[in-house]
TIPAPA-515008 format. One record per residue (C-alpha): y, x, z negated; residue number from 1. Coordinates in pm, 1 decimal. Example, Ala and Ser with C-alpha at 12.3 -4.5 7.8 and 13.67 -1.06 7.14 Angstrom:
! TIPAPA-515008
-450.0 / 1230.0 / -780.0 / 1
-106.0 / 1367.0 / -714.0 / 2
! end
This chain:
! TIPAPA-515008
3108.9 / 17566.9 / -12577.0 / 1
2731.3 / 17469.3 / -12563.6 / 2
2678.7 / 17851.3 / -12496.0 / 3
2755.0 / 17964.8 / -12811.9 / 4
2672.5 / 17618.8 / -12995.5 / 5
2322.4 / 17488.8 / -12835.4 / 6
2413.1 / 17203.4 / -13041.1 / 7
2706.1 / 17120.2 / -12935.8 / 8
2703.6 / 16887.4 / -12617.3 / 9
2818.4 / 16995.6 / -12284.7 / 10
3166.6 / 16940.5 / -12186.1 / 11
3221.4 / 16742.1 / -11858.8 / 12
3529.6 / 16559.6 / -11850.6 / 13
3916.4 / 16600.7 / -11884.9 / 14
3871.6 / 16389.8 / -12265.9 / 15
3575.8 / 16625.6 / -12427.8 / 16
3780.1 / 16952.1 / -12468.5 / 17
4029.4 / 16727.8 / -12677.9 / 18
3819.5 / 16513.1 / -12864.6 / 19
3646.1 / 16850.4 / -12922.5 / 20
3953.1 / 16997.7 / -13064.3 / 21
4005.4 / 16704.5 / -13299.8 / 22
3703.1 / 16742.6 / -13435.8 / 23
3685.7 / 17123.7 / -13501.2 / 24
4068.6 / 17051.1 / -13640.8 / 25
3920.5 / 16794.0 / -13872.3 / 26
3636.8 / 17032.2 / -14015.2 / 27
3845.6 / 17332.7 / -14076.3 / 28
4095.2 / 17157.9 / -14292.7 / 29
3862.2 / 16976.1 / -14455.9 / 30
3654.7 / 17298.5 / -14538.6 / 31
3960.2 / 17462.3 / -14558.1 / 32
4071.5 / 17159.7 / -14887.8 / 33
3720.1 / 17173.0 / -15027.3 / 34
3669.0 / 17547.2 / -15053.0 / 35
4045.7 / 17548.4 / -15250.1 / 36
3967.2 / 17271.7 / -15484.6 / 37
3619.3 / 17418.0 / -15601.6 / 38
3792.9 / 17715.1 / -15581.7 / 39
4014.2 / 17549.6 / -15812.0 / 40
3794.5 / 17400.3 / -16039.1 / 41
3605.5 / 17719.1 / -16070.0 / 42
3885.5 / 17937.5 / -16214.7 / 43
3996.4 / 17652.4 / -16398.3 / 44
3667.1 / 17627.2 / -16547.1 / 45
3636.3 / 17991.5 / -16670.0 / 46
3985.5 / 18039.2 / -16761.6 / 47
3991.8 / 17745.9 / -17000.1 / 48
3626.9 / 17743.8 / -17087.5 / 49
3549.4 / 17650.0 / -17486.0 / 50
3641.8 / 17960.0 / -17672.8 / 51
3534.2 / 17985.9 / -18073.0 / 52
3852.0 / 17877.3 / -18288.3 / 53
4085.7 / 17812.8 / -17984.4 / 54
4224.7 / 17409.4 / -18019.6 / 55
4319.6 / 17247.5 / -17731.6 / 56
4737.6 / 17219.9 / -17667.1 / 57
4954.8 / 16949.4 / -17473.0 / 58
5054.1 / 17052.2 / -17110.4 / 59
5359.5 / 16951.3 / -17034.2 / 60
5341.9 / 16823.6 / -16616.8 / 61
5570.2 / 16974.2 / -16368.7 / 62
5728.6 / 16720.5 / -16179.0 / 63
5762.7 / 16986.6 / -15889.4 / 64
5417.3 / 17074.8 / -15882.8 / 65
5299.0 / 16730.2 / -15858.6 / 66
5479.7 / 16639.8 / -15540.6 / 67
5422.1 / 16957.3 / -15386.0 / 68
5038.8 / 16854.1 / -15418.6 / 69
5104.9 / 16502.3 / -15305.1 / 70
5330.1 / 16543.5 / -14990.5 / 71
5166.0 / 16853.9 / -14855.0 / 72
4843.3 / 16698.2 / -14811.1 / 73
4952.7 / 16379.8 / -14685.3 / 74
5165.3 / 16580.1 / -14410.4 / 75
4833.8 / 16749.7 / -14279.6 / 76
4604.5 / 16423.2 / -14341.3 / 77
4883.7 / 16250.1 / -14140.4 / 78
4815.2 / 16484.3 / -13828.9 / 79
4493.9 / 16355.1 / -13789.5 / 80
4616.5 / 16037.4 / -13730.3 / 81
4870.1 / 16092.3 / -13512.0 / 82
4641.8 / 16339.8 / -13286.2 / 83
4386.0 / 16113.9 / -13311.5 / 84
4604.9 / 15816.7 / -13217.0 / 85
4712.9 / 16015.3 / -12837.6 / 86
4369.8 / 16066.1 / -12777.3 / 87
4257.9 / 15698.5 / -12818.5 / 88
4594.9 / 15580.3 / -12603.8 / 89
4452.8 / 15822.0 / -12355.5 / 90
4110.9 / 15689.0 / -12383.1 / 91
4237.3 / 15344.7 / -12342.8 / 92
4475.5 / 15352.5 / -12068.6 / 93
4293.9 / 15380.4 / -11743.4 / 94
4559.7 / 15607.3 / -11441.0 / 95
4650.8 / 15332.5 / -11208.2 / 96
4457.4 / 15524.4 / -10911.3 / 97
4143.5 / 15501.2 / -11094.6 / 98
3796.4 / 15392.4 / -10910.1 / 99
3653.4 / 15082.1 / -11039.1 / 100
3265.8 / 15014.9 / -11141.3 / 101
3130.8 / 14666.7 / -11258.9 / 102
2862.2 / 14751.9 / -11518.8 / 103
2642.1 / 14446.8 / -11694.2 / 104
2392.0 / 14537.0 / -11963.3 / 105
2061.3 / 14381.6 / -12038.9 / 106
1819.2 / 14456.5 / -12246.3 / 107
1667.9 / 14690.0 / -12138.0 / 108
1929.0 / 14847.7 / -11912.2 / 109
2215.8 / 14901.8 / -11715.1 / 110
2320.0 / 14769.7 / -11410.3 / 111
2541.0 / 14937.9 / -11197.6 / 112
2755.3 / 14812.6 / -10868.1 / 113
3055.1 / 15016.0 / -10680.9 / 114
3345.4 / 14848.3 / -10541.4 / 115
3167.1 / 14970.7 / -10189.9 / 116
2865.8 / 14746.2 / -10269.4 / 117
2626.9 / 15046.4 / -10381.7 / 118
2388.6 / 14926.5 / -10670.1 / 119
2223.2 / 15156.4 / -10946.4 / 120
1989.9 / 15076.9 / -11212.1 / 121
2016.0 / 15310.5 / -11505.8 / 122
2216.9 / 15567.8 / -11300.6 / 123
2580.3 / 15641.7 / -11206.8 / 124
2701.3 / 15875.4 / -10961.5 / 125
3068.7 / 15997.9 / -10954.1 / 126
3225.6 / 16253.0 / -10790.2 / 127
3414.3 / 16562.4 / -10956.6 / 128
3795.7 / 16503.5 / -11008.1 / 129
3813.9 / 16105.5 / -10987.9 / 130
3929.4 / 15900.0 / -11224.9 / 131
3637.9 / 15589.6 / -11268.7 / 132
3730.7 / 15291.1 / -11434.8 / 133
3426.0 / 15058.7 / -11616.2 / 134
3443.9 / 14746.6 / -11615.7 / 135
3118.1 / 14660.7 / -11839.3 / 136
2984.1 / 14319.8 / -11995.3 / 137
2679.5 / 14188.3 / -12140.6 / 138
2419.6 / 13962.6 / -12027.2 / 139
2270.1 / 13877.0 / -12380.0 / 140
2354.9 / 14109.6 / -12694.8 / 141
2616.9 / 14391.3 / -12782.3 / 142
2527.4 / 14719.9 / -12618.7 / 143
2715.4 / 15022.1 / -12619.3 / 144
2797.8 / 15266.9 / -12313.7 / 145
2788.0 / 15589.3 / -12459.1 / 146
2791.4 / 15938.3 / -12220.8 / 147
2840.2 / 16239.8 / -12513.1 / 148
2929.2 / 16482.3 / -12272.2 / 149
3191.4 / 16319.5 / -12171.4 / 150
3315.5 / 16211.0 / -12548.6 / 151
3355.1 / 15861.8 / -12465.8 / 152
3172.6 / 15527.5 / -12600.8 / 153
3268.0 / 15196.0 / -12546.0 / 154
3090.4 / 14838.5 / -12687.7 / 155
2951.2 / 14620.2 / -12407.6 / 156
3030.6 / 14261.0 / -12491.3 / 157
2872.0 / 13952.1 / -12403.6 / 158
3153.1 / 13671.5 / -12227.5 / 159
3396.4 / 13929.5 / -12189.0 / 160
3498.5 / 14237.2 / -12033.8 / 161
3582.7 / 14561.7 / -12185.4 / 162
3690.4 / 14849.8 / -12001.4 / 163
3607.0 / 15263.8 / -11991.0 / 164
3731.7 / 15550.1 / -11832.8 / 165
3697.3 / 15926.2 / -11763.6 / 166
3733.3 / 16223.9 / -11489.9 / 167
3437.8 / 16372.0 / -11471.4 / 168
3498.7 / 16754.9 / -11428.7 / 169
3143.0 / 16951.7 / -11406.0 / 170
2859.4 / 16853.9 / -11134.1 / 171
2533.7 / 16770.9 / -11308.1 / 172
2306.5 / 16524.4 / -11510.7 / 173
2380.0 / 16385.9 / -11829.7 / 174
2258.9 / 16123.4 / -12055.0 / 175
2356.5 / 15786.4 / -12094.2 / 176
2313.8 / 15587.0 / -12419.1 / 177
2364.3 / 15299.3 / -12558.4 / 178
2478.5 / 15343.2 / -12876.6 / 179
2431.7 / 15030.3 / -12990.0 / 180
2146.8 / 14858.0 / -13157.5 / 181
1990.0 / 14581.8 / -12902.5 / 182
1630.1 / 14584.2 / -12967.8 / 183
1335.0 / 14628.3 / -13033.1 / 184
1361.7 / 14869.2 / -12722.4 / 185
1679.9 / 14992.1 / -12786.9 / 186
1623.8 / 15342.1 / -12782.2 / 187
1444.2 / 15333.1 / -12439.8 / 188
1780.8 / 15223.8 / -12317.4 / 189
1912.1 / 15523.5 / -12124.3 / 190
1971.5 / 15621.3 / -11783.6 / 191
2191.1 / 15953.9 / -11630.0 / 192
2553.0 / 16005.3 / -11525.8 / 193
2492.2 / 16182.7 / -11180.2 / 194
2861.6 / 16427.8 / -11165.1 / 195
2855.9 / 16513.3 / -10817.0 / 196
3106.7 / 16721.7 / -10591.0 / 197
3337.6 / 16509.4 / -10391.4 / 198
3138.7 / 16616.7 / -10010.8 / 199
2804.3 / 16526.0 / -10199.0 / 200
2937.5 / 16202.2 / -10341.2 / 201
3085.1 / 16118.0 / -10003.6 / 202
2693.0 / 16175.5 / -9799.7 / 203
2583.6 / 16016.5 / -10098.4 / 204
2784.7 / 15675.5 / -10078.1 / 205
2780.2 / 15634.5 / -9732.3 / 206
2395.2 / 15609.7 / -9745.3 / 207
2255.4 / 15250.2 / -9595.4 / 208
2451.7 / 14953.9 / -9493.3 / 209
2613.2 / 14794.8 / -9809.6 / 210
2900.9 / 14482.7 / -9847.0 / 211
3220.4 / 14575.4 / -10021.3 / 212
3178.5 / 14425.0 / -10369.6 / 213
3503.1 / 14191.7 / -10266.9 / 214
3323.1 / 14053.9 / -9981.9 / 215
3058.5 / 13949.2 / -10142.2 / 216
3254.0 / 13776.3 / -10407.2 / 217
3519.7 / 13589.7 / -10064.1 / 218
3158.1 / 13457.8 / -9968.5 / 219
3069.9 / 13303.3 / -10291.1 / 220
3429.0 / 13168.3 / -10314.7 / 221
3346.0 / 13005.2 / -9950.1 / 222
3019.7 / 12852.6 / -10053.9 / 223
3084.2 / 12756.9 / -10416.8 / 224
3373.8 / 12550.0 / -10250.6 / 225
3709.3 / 12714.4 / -10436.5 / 226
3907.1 / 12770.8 / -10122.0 / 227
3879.5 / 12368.0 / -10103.7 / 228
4107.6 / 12326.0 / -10396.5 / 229
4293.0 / 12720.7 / -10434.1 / 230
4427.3 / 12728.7 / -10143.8 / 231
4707.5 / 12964.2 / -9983.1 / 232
4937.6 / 12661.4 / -9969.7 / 233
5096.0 / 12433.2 / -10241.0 / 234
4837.4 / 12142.8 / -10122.2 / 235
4586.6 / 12297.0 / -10310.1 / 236
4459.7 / 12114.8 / -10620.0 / 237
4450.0 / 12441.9 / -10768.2 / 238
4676.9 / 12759.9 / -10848.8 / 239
4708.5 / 12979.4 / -10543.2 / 240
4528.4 / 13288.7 / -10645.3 / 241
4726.7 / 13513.3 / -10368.8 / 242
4901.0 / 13767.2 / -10590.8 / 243
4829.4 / 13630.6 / -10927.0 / 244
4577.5 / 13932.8 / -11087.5 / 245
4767.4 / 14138.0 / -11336.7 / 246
5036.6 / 13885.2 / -11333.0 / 247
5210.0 / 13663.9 / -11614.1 / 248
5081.1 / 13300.1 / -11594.4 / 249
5245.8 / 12980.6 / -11757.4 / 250
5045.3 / 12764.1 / -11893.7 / 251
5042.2 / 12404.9 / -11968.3 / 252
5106.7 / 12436.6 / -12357.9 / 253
5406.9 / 12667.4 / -12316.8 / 254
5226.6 / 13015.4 / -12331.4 / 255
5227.9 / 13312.9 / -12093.1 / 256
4905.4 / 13513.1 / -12029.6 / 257
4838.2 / 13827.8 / -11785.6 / 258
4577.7 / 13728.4 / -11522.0 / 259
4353.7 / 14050.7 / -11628.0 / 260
3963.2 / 14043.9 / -11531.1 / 261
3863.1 / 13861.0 / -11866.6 / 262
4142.9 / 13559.6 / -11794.8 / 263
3973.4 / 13549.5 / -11446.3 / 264
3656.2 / 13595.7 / -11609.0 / 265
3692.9 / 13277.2 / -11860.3 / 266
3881.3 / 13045.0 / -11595.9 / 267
3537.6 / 13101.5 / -11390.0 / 268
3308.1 / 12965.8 / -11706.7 / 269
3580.9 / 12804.8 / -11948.7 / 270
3840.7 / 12640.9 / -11677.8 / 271
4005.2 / 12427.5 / -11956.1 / 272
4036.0 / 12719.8 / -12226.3 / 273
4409.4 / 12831.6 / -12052.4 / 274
4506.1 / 12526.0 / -11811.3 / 275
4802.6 / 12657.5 / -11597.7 / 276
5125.1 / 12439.5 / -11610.3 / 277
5166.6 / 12180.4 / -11347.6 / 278
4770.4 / 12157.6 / -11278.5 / 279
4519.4 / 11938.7 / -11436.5 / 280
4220.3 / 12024.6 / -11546.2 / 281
3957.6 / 11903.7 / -11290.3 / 282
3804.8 / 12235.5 / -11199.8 / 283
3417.5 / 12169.9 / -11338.7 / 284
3261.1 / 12479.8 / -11546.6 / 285
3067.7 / 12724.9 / -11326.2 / 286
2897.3 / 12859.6 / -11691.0 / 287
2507.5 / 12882.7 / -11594.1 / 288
2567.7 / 12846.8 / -11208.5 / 289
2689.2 / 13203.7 / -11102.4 / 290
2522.4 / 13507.8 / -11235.9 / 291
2694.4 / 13824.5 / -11447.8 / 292
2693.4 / 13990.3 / -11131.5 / 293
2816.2 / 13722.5 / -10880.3 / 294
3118.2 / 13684.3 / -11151.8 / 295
3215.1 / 14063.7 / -11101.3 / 296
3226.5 / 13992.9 / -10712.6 / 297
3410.6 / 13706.0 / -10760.7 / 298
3679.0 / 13867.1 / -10991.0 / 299
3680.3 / 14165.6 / -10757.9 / 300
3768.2 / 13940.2 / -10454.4 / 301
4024.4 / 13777.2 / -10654.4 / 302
4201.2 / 14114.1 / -10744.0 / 303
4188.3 / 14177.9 / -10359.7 / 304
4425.9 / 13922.0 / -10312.1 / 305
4759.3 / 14109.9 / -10226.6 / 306
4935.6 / 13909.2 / -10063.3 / 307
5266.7 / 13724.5 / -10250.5 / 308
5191.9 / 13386.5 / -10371.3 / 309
5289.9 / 13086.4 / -10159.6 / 310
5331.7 / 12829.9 / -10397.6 / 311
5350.7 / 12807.1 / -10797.6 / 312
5142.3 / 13085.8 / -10957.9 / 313
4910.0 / 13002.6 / -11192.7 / 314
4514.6 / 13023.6 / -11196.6 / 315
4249.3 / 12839.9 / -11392.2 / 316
4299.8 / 12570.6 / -11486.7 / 317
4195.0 / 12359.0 / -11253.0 / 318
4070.2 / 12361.0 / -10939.7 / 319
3805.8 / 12279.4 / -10798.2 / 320
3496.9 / 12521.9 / -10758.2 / 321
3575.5 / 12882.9 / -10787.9 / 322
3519.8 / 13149.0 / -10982.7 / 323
3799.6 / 13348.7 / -10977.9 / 324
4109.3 / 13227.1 / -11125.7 / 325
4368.3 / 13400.0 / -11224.5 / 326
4752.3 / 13478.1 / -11145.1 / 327
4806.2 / 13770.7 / -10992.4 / 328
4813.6 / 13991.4 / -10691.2 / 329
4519.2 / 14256.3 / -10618.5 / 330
4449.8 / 14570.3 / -10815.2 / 331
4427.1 / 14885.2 / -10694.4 / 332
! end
């Protein structure tokens, strides 16, 4: 498309062609409805333009007429929404074999780390044909991750995680933004999407001596002193984390939450927001004590967890010292 359209940004993932397609869809009919009513207007104007000694007579409506210009429209307005609602449940539902990357921004930038322990400041490298999940949060304001050839844009949140996804389908550079604004440097905030084929990506990631992002985080669970209270027993003082990410938690005022990255996230800093039922809440706050980064290891050694739980599930709550606290079993 950017062939014909220099303006038009490159396509590079499986989402552009049909967020692409939505848009051209939603230009021609609208150009398509505006040329017909000025069109409109215009003969109207002529035909029943002031004429010397012609008086102005009643129109009767037809009832016909007037539906007919009501319920057309609103059947081809109502296609945008309904295209526009796939592509957004597309957008928003990350494939289950997806690749997952930890993002945190700060002002001024982005800072990348792969499952496989690979940092990046301000770049991303992906191979051709994978699906990549983000996992992004902010470490002060509200960013924005935004890649245009790819079509996709997603806010960056600070004390929370939202999520991101694509396929990237074209080996290159392209931009990153953030779309959102941060600062008074805001518009220096960039940095590249490196698409790279799959043998490239491969040279690429096994270049120097890295820790799997889910060791690093069982290490901080060691020395922060969690395994003292979550342990793989029911002695613990704790839930038993084996199992629980992804999985339905009861907690101590009746309610049922899914241990997803941001519950693990907020029993980490918040451990009496969600107490889990049958624990008390005597895990202290690790808010201010582990870093934006050292919470995404911590989650991601939490979601490693596969095996079945021992004892009762449940996560935060309580415990004692760790950061990762959440019900369920690993992910991916």
């Amino acid at each position: 498309m950017s062939k014909y359209l220099p303006l038009w940004p490159d396509q590079a993932s499986t989402m552009a062609g049909q967020v692409d397609a939505l848009f051209i869809y939603v230009l021609l009919v609208s150009g398509i409805m505006t040329a017909l009513i000025f069109i409109a207007v215009t003969v109207l104007a002529i035909k029943y333009r002031r004429v010397p000694g012609r008086k102005a007579q009643q129109i009767e409506g037809s009832t016909f007429l007037e539906i007919g210009w009501s319920v057309l429209p609103f059947f081809v307005m109502i296609t945008f929404f309904i295209w526009g609602a796939i592509i957004y449940f597309q957008e928003r539902t990350p494939p289950a074999d997806a690749t997952e990357v930890y993002v945190v921004a700060k002002q001024w930038m982005w800072k990348i780390e792969h499952m496989e322990g690979q940092r990046e400041i301000n770049e991303l490298h992906v191979p051709t044909g994978q699906n990549v999940k983000l996992i992004m949060t902010s470490q002060d304001v509200i960013h924005s991750f935004f890649i245009p050839a790819f079509r996709i844009k997603q806010d960056v949140l600070p004390g929370r995680y939202t999520t991101l996804w694509f396929k990237a389908t074209v080996p290159g550079r392209y931009h990153l933004f953030c779309a959102e604004y941060c600062g008074t440097m805001h518009s220096g905030m960039g940095g590249d999407i490196v698409v790279m084929e799959p043998q490239d990506y491969a040279k690429w990631m096994a270049g120097g001596p890295f820790a799997p992002l889910q060791d690093t985080g069982k290490e901080l669970f060691a020395s922060l002193g969690c395994a003292t209270c979550h342990r793989s027993d029911i002695q613990g003082r704790g839930p038993n984390l084996q199992g629980i990410y992804n999985k339905p938690v009861l907690l101590e005022d009746g309610r049922t939450v899914v241990a997803d990255e941001n519950y693990v996230r907020e029993s980490i800093l918040n451990p009496t927001a969600k107490i889990v039922s049958g624990y008390k809440p005597v895990m202290p706050t690790f808010q201010g004590i582990v870093s934006d980064e050292q919470l995404n290891a911590l989650v991601a050694y939490v979601k490693s967890l596969s095996q079945p739980p021992v004892g009762t599930a449940g996560l935060q709550g309580q415990p004692a010292a760790s950061a990762a606290q959440p019900q369920n079993t690993q992910v991916q």
